[in-house]
N, C-alpha and C positions, 0 to 999 in steps of 0.2 A: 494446286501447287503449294511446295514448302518453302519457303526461304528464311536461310537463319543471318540475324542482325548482330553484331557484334558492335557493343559500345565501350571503348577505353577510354579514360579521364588523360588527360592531359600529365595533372600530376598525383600520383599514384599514393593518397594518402592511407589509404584501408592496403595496398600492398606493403608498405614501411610497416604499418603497427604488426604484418604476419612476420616479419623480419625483426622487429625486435622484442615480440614475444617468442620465438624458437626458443631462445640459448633459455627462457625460466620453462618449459617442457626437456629442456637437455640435449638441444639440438643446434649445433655450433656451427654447420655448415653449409646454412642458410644465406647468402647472400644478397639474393634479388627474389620480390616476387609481385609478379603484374597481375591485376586484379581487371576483370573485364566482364560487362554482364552480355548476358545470351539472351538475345530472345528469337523462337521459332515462329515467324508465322505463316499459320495457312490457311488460304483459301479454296471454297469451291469451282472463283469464275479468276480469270485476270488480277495478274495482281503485278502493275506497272510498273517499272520504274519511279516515275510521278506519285505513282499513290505511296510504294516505299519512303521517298524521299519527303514526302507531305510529313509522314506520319514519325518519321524522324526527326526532320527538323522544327516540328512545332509541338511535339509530344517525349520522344525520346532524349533527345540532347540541347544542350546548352554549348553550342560551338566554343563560348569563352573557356569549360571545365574540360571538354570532351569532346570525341567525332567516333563515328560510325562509319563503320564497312559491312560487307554484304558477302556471302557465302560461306566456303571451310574454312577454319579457322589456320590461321598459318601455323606453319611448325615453329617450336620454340630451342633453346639448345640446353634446355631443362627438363623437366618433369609436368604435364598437368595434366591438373586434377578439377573435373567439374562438380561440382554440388547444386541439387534440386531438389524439388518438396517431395517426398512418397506419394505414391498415388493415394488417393484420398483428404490429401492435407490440402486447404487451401492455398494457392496460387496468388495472393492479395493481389501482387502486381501484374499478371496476366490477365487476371479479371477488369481490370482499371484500364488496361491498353487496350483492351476491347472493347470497354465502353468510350473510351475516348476516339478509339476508330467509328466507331458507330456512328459518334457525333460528326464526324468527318466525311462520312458515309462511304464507308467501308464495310456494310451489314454483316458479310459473311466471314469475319475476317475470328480466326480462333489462333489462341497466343499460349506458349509455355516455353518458360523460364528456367534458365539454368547461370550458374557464379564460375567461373573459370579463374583457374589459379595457376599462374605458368611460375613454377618453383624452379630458382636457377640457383646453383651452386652443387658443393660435392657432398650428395644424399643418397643415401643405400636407400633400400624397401623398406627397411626400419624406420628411419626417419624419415621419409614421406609418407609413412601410416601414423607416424605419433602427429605429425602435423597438423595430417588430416583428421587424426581423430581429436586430437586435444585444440585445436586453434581452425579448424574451417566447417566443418559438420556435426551435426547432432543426429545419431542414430535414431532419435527416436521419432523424431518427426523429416529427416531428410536423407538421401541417398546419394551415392558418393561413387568415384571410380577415378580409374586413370585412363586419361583419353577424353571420347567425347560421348556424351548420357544422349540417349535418343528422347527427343521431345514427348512430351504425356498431353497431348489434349483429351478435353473433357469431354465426351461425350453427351448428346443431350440427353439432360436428365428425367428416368423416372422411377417410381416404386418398385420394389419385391412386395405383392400384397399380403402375402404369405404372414400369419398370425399363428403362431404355437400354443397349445396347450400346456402347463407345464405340472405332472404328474408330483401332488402332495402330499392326498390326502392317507397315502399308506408309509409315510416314511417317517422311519425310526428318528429323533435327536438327531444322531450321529449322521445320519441323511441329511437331514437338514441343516446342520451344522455346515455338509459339504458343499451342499447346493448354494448357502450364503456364499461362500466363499469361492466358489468356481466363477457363478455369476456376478462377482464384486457388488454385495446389495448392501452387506456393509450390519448386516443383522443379525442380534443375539438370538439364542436358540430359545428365550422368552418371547419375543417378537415375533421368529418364527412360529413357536406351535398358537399364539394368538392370529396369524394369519391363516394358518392349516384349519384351525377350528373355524372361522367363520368362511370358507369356501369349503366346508362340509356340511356346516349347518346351510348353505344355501342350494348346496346336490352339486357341486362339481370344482374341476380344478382349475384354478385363475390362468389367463391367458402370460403371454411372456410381458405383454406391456400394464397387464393390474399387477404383476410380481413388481415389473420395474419401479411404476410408480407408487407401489406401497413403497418402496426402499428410497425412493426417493423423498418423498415425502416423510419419511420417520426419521433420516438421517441425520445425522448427530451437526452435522454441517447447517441444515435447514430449521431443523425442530429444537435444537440446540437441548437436546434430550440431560445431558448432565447440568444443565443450569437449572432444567424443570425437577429435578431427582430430587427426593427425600435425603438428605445427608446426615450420618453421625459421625460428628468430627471427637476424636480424642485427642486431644491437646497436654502434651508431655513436656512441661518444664523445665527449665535446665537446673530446678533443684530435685527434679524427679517427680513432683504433684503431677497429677492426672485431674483433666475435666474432660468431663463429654455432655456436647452439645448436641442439642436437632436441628438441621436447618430446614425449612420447608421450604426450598426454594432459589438457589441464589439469583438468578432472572427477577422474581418476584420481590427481592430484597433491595437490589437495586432500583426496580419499578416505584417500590414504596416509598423511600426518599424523595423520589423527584414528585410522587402526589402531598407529601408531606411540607414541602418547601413552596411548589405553587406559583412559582413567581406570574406576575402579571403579564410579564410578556414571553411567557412561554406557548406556543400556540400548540406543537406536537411532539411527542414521546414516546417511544418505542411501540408506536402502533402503526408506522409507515414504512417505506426506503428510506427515507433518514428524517434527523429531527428537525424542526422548525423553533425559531424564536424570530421575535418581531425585532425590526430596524429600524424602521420611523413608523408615521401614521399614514403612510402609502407601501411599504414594503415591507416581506418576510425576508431573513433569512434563512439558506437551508445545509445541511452539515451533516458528511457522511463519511466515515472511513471504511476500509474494506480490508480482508488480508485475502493476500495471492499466491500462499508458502507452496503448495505441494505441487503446482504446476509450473511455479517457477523454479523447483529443484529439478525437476526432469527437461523442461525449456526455458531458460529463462528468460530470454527475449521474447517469447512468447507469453509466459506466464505471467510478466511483468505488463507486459502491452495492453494484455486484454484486463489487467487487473485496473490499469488505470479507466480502460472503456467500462467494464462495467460499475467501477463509482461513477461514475458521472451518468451510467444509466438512471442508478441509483436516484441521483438527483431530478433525473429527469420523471422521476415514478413517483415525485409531488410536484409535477409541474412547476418546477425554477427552472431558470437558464444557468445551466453552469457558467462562474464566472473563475474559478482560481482553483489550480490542483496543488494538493501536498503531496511526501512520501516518505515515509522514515523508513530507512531498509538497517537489516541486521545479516551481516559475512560472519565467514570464516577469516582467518585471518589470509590475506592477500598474502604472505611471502609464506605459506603455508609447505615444509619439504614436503615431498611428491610420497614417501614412504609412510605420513602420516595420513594420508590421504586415504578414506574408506576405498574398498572395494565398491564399484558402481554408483558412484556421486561423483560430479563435475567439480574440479578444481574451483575454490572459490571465487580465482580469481576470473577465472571464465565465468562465474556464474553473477558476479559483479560486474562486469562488463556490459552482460547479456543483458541484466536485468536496467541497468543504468540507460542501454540502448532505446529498450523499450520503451521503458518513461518516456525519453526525450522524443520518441519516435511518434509516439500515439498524443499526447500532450502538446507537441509542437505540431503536427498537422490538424488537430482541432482550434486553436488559436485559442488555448487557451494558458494562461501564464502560469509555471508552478511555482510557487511563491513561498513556501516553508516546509523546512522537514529535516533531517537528522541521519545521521553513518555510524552504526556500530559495527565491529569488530569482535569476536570473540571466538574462542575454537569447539566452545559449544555449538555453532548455529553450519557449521561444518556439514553435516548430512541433512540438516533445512535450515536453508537461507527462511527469514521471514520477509516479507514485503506489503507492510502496508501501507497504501494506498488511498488518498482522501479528495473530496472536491468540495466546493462551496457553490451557494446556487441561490439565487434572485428571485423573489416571485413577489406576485402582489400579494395585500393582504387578501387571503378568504380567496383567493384565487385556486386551491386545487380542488376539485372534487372527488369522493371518495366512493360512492355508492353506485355499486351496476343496477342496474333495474332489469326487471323480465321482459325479454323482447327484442334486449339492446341486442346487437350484433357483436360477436366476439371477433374482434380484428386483431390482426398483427401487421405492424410496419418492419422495414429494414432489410437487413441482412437476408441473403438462401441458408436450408438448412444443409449440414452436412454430419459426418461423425464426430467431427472435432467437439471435442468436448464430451459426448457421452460419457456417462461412470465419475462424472467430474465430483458432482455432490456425494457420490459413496465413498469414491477415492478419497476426497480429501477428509472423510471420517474414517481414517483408516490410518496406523503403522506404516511406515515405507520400509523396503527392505532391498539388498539387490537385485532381486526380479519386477521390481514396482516398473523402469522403464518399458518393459517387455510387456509386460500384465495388461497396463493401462495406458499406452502411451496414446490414446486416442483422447484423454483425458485432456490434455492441450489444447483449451481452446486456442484458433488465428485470429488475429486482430484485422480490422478494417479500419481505422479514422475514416476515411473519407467517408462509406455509410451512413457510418454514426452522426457526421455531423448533419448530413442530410438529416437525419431524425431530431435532431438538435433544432433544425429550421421549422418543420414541420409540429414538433409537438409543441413549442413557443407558438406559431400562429393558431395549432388547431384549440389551446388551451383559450386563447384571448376570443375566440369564436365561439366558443364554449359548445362543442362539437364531441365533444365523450364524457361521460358520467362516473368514468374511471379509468385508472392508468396505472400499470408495472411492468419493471423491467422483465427481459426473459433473463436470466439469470441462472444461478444452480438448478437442475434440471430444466430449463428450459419452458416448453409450453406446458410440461406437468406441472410445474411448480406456479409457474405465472397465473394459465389458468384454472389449477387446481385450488388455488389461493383467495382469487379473484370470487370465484365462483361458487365458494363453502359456502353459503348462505343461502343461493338460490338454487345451483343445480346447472349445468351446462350440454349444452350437445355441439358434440364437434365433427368435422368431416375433412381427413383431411389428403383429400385427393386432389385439392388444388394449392399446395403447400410446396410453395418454387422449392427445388431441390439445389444442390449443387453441383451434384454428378448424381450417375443412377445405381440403383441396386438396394438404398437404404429399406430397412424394414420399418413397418407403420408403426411401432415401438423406438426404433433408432427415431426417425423424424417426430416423434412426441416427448423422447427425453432430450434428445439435441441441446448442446448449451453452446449452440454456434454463437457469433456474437451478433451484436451491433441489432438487437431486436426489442422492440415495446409493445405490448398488450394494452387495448383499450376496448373499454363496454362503449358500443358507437350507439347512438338510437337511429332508428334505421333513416329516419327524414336527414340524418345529419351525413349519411354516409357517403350520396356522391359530392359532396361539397368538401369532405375528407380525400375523396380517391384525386379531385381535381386538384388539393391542394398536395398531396403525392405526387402527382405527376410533375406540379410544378417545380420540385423541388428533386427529382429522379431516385423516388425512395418508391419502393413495391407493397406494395400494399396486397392483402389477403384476407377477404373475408373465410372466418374460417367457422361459423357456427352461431348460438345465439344462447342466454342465458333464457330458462326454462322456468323456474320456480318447483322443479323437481322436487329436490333435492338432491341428485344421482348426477354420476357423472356417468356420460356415453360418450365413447368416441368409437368413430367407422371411421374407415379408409374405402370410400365409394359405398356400394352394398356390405361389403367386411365388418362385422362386428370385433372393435378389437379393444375396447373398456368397458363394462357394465356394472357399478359398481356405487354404494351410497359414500354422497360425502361425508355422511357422520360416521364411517366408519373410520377412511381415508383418513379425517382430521382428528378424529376423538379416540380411533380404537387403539392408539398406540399405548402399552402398560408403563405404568411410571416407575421408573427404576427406581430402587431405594437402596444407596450405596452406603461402604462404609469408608472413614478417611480418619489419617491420622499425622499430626506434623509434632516433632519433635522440637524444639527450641534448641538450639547447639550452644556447647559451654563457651560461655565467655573467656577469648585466646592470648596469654599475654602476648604485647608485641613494641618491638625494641624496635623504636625510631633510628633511622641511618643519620649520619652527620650530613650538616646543611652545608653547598656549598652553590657556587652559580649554576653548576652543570645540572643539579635540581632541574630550576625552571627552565632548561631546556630542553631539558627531556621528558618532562611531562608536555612542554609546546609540540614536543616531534611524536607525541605516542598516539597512533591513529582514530582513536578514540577522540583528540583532543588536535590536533592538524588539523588545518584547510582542507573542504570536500572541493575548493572550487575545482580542481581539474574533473569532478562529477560535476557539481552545481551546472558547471557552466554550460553543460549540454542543455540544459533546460531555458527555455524563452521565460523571463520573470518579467517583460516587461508591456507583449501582444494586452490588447487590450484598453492600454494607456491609466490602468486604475492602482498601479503599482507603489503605492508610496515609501513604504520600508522595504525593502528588496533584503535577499537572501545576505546580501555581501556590502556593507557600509562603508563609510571614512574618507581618508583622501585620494587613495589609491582604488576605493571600493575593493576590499579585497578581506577588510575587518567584519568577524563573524557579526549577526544580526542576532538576536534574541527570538522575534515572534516577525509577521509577517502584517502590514497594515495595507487595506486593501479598501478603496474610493471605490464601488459600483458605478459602471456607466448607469447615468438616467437616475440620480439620488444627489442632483445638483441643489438640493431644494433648503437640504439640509449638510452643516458643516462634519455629520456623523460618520466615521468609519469601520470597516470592520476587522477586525485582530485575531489573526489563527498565530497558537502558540501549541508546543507541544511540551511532554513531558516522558521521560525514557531511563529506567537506572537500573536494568536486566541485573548488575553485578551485586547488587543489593539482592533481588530475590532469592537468591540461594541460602542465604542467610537468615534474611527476614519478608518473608511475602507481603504482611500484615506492613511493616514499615515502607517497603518496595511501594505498596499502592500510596499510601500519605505522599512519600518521597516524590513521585512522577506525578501528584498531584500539584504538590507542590513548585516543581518544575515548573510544569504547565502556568500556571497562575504567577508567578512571578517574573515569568519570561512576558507575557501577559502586558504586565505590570509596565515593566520595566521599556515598554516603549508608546507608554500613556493608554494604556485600557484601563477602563474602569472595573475596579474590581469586585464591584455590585453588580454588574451586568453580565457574566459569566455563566456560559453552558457548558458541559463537560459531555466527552463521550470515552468509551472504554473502548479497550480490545484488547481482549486475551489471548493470550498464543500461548499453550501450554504443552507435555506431556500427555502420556496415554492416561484418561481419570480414571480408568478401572483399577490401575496403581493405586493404594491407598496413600503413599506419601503423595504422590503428585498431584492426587484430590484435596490433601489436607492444605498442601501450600494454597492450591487455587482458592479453597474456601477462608483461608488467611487475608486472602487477597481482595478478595470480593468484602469481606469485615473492614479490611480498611478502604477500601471503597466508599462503603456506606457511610462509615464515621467519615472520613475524611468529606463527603457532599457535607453532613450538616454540620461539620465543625467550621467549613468555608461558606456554606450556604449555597450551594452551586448544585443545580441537580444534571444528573447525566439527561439525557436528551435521544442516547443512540447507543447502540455496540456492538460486539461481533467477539465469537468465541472462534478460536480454531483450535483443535485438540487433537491431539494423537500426532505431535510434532516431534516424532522418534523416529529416528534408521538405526536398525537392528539392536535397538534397547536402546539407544543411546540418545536421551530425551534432549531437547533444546534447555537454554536454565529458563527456570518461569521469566515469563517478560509480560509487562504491561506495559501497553502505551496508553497513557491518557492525553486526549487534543481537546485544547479549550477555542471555545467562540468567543467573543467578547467585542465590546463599542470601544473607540475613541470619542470621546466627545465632539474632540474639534481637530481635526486634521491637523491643522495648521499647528498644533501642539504637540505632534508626536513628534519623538525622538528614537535616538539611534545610539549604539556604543560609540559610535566613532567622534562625538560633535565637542568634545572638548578642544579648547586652547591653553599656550603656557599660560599661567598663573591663575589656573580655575584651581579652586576648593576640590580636593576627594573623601569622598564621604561614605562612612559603611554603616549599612543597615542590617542591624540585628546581629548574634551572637553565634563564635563558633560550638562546635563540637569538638568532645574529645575522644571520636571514634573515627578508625579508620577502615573500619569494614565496607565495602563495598566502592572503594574509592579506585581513582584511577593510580593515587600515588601505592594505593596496597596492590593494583595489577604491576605496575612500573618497576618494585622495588621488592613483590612476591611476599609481604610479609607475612602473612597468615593472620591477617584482621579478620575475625567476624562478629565484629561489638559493631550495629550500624549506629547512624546520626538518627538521635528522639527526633520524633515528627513533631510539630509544635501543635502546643495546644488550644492557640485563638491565635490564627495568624490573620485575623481579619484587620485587627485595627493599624498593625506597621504599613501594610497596602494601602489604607486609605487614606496613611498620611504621607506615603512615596506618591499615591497617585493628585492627592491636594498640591503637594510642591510642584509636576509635572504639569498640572492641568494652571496651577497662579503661573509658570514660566520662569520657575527657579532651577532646572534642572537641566544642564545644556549637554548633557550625556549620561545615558545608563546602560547598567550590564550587571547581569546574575553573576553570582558563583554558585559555579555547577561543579562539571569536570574537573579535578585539578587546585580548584578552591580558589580561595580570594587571592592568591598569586598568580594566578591564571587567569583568573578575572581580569587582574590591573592591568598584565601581559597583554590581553587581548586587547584592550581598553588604549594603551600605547600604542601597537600594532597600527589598529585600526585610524588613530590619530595621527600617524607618526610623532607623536612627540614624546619625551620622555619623562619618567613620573618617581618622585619619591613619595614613600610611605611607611607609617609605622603601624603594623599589624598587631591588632589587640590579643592579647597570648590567650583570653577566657581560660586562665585555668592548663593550657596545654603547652609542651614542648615548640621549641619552634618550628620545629618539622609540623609537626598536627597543626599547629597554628596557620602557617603557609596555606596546608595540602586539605586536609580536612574537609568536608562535603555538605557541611549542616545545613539544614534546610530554614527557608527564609529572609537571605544573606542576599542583596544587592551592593555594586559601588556606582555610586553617585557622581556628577560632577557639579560643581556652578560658580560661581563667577564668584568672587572673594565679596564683593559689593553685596551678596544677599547672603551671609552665612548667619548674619542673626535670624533674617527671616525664617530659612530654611531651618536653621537651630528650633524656633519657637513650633513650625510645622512637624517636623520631625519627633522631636522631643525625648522620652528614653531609647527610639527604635535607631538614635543614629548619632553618630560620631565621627568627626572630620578624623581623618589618618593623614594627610597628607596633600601633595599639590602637582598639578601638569608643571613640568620644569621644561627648558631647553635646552638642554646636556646631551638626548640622544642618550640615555642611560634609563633601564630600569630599576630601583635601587629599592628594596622590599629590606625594611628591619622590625624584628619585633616588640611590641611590647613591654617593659619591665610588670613581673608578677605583680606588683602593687604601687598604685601612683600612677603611672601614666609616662614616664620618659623611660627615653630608647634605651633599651638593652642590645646597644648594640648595631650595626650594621650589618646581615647576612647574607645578601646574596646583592652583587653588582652586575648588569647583565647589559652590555651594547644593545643598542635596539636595533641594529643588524642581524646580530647574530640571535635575536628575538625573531625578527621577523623572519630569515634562511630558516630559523628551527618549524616554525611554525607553516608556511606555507611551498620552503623548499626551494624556495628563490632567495636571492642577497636582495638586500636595500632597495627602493626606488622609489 
């Protein structure tokens, strides 16, 4: 029997936001629309009333939000439209009611899912198609109608054994040029005829799953083939001079710093899923970012979802427990008109939604807290949103194991396999263009939390058990890559005829490249394996023995008797050609640019420019506090609503020691266009003073990178990256900080049109003592404010040059020993002279103080040091290095003699309720002047969009 369940919420928050997102799609006539979810279910025997009702009221609904009714859905005096997943796409929540019935014992009992939208007011066909397509469905992964979508259950799953040959060894280039690109392998026609030639030299042609998993394997995603490239960079000054460089390496350049630097408590570097440094003399930390660009342009809510699950696989593939997520995401701009808008890309602001959903979606059902991260804005990231994605992770010292042994058992836990995700690691070494959703849209992987966290329980006990001799995520390609990876040393055989499915028909190439999620690879030794399966069971995670490491060397996989990989790993790992490219970056001429006149409306408009506004209406979707380890939260002050600098984080179970841990990040996209080389210093610098400035020690400091760039076969977009990566380097040993970890994503172009280079660099870093950290918000009237370090007189890459359009491209010098002003902001912070600190970033030291007020509510006068510049540049300006201080009038000798040339009182917390910013006189030191008087109302409305409270 079938019966469909209909659940309506009481009060219809997800129907309000479709109503007053219409009129920004252009549709006025939208009035009411009731949101109701569908679920079908059926069984083979009886399916009672009672059992209906069980499974309702203790699974389905929450009587306080919602109620459920049973059969057709009634008529409405509108329009509706159901939305459900394509066949193929995972079902997350069908899958869950099933297993929750099960537990109820309802064995037979199979569930599909469908969103009901009853559109009421006066709507042509016109308008209930833009609705439907711009605000309720995603083509590429869901199906849509008007009326009512007939239910999809899943069939039970099993193989197409079927393995193709796939015809090489006679084909021209231009064959294979086509063949790359029909089968999305994502391969130059160097790589290909290096594959052509060795299944000739061995008498025949590779099956469709050695095609795959060469492509996977070599792809730019995985292999991060441009970072291993030979590069000659020519570098074109902007007096004309030419140099050209060799670089052997940028991967290897960056490597080489962090062996260069050595710190003591550095435990692992870019030889894992993420890096290690040590936190006390019982625990590691562990620290890993990830990007999730090409999947979240085509889904975002998906791309977004599974990008947070598989950092935190990540983490979990050096056995830590995750304990805090990050995510700094880059839009298009949100009031974006519809006319600028590419052909076959998602309004930004649909895809800011989507992706924000995500986060909050997979992060909040894991319990785990997101704690620090960042919103750009820009009309570059229009055709790829970027989204990366970071977790932090706990483990004991010497606690992971790294080495499979021969014999071991190759298992996987978690998730079924399904399509979702195949082409993922090609795809995203690849261009997007308008046919990318259509091409690839299998590419998307679906998210599961609840899985995942099962896996969570289980590789936390099975590590303390010490029950596997190795562990990795499945990840880009899936079990190619996991256990392709795993396995380069000894050799594997795998069988994978007992590999739970999701639905049936997959071929034994689809179920080995699969990047389904929520999946871990481990080398079991076989004594250890039913004490694994039992601790699976206990925890209702699926476990599959799928093969055993060999000491081969070769990789074999069968599907039953099917022969469908036969293949050495030295060829898999070693035989990919090293590209040897050429790049070139030009230095742009230095632009005059004519400062506008200062007045209040200045600093209001740089508080209100989205770059520089309150994210809390995002922030606030995310749990900062699950966990209980939460010390500096995203949002400070008295209101808690004042921005936060870095993220300070108490470890449950590290009671022992007063020591914390400091995620801070660092982001200045507007700067790369300009200067890459300064771009990396810059977001270094970010990082580390944000750091800082809420009591990290800035000796204890790991770095990790990620690049989101352009197509590198470009030779500008190569030269900027290798700009980048220079300042990289310099900038580790000019701070002494070595990277730890990273991640390239490249070929971040729709239809030419490249993202601006972007770096994010996220620093790790100690508090000493908790009890010492601070926040922007903690000052009172008649505290001391105090500025560290000196402006610039460049406005290139600032937000007031975005605000004001000037045509700056002179950036802010990077400095050239910023070690010692940190160690004397971090000495005053750590003696307890410092009762509020905050960067200037964004917007400059007027922005700073802004926020600083804000955050406090109280109001501040200050005389801003001119260093040399206008009072606009003085204000607005972005130089790197620059904190404002607070402390108590009582310790300004103190803090004077700790400070020493890095810092200078400006000014003082007042009670006026007024922010009052003057500058400077060019020589001497008294005010020239008063400039800008700003209510702290109408600071605070500017800033986060609310009046006073």
């Amino acid at each position: 029997m079938t019966l469909r369940v209909t659940v309506t919420p009481h009060r219809d928050a997800e129907g309000e936001a479709v109503v007053a997102s219409a009129p920004l799609v252009g549709v006025t006539g939208l009035v009411d629309c009731r949101v109701s979810r569908i679920y079908h279910l059926e069984s083979t025997g009886d399916l009672s009333d009672a059992d209906v009702d069980r499974l309702c009221s203790e699974v389905l609904v929450d009587p306080v939000v919602a109620q459920y009714s049973t059969g057709e859905a009634d008529p409405v005096e509108g329009r509706a439209i159901e939305v459900a997943a394509l066949a193929g796409v995972t079902d997350v929540e069908a899958r869950e009611l099933e297993r929750a019935a099960q537990q109820l014992g309802l064995e037979e009992l199979r569930v599909s899912t469908a969103i009901r939208y009853d559109l009421i007011g006066d709507l042509d066909d016109k308008a209930v198609a833009t609705i439907t397509r711009r605000l309720l469905a995603n083509d590429t992964i869901e199906q849509s109608c008007e009326g009512s979508l007939p239910p999809t259950f899943v069939a039970q799953a099993s193989a197409d054994t079927k393995v193709e040959s796939v015809p090489l060894s006679n084909l021209s280039d231009a064959e294979l040029e086509i063949l790359s690109s029909e089968r999305v392998l994502s391969l130059d026609i160097n790589e290909m005829r290096v594959i052509q030639a060795y299944f000739d030299r061995i008498g025949r042609d590779p099956t469709d799953a050695e095609l795959e998993t060469l492509a996977q394997t070599w792809s730019e995603h995985c292999v991060h083939k441009t970072f291993r490239a030979t590069i000659e960079l020519t570098h074109v000054a902007a007096d004309g001079q030419r140099t050209v460089t060799q670089h052997n390496g940028l991967l290897q350049a960056l490597r080489e710093v962090t062996e260069e630097l050595d710190p003591w408590w550095l435990r692992s570097a870019f030889v894992d899923d993420a890096g290690i440094i040590a936190f006390d003399d019982e625990f590691d930390l562990a620290f890993k970012v990830e990007t999730h660009n090409h999947p979240s342009a085509l889904e975002p809510f998906g791309g977004a979802n599974t990008g947070v699950g598989g950092v935190v696989r990540d983490i979990l593939g050096v056995s830590a427990r995750p304990i805090a997520c990050t995510n700094v995401l880059c839009f298009g701009p949100a009031d974006l008109p519809d006319e600028r808008l590419f052909t076959g890309v998602l309004h930004p602001r649909r895809v800011r939604d989507g992706v924000v959903a995500g986060i909050a979606d997979y992060g909040n059902k894991l319990g785990l807290p997101t704690v620090n991260g960042a919103v750009v804005y820009h009309e570059g990231y229009v055709g790829n949103p970027l989204v990366y994605c970071g977790a932090l992770g706990l483990l004991r010292n010497g606690a992971h194991p790294t080495a499979a042994r021969v014999g071991d058992r190759v298992v996987s836990i978690g998730g079924r396999v399904g399509r979702d995700g195949i082409h993922g690691a090609t795809f995203s070494s690849a261009t997007m263009d308008t046919s990318t959703a259509d091409s690839v849209g299998a590419a998307v992987q679906i998210g599961d939390p609840i899985t995942e966290k099962g896996c969570i329980e289980v590789v936390e006990r099975a590590c303390q058990a010490g029950l596997y001799n190795a562990i990795t995520d499945c990840g880009a390609g899936g079990f190619s890559s996991a256990i392709g990876e795993m396995g380069e040393d000894l050799g594997v055989e795998i069988n994978l005829e007992g590999v739970r499915l999701k639905y049936p028909g997959l071929q034994p190439w689809e179920i080995w490249l699969s990047e389904a999620q929520e999946r871990m690879v481990m080398a079991v030794p076989v004594e250890s394996l039913p004490a694994l399966e039992k601790l699976c069971d206990d925890w209702d995670v699926e476990l599959t023995d799928l093969g055993s490491f060999t000491g081969s060397g070769d990789l074999l996989v069968r599907h039953g008797n099917t022969s469908v990989i036969d293949m050495s790993m030295d060829f898999l790992h070693n035989g990919l050609p090293r590209r040897e490219m050429t790049a070139t970056w030009v230095e742009p001429s230095p632009a005059a640019v004519k400062s506008p006149p200062v007045t209040d409306e200045i600093l209001l408009e740089l508080l209100a420019h989205p770059d520089v506004a309150s994210k809390e209406d995002i922030v606030r979707r995310y749990d900062h506090e699950v966990r209980a380890g939460t010390v500096v939260r995203p949002f400070v002050g008295r209101n808690a609503d004042g921005p936060s600098d870095a993220a300070v984080v108490k470890p449950l179970g590290t009671n022992r020691t007063p020591l914390a841990a400091v995620l801070s990040n660092g982001l200045c996209p507007r700067v790369g266009k300009h200067d890459p080389y300064a771009m990396a210093l810059l977001a270094l610098d970010e990082a580390v003073r944000n750091l800082v400035a809420v009591g990290g020690d800035p000796d204890r400091v790991a770095l990790l990178d990620n690049f989101c760039w352009g197509d590198p076969t470009k030779s500008d977009r190569l030269g900027s990256l290798v700009r980048a990566v220079q300042g990289c380097t310099d900038g580790a040993r000019r701070y002494a900080m070595p990277f730890i970890s990273g991640k390239d994503s490249l070929f971040n172009e729709f239809e030419g049109r490249a993202i601006p280079p972007t770096l994010l660099i996220s620093a790790l870093g100690l508090v000493p003592d908790l009890n010492r950290a601070i926040d922007s918000g903690g000052m009172a009237v008649g505290d001391d404010l105090w500025l560290v370090g000196e402006g610039s007189g460049s406005l290139g890459g600032s937000v007031a040059d975005a605000v004001y359009d000037l045509g700056a491209n002179e950036v802010p010098r990077p400095l050239d020993d910023p070690l010692p002003r940190y160690r004397a902001v971090h000495s005053a912070i750590k003696a307890g002279l410092v009762t509020a600190a905050h960067d200037c970033s964004d917007g400059g030291v007027a922005v700073a103080v802004a926020e600083m007020a804000i955050a406090a509510r109280q109001g501040v006068a200050v005389t801003v040091p001119a260093d040399g510049s206008d009072q606009f540049v003085a204000f607005t300006n972005e130089g790197p290095g620059r904190l404002v201080l607070a402390a108590l009038p009582g310790d300004r000798d103190a803090l004077g003699v700790i400070l020493g040339a890095h810092g200078r009182r400006i000014g003082e917390v007042t009670a006026d309720d007024r922010i009052t910013l003057g500058v400077a006189a060019q020589s001497g030191g008294t005010a020239d002047g008063t400039s800008i008087v700003v209510e702290l109302q109408d600071a605070v409305a500017a800033f986060t969009g609310r009046p006073l409270s």
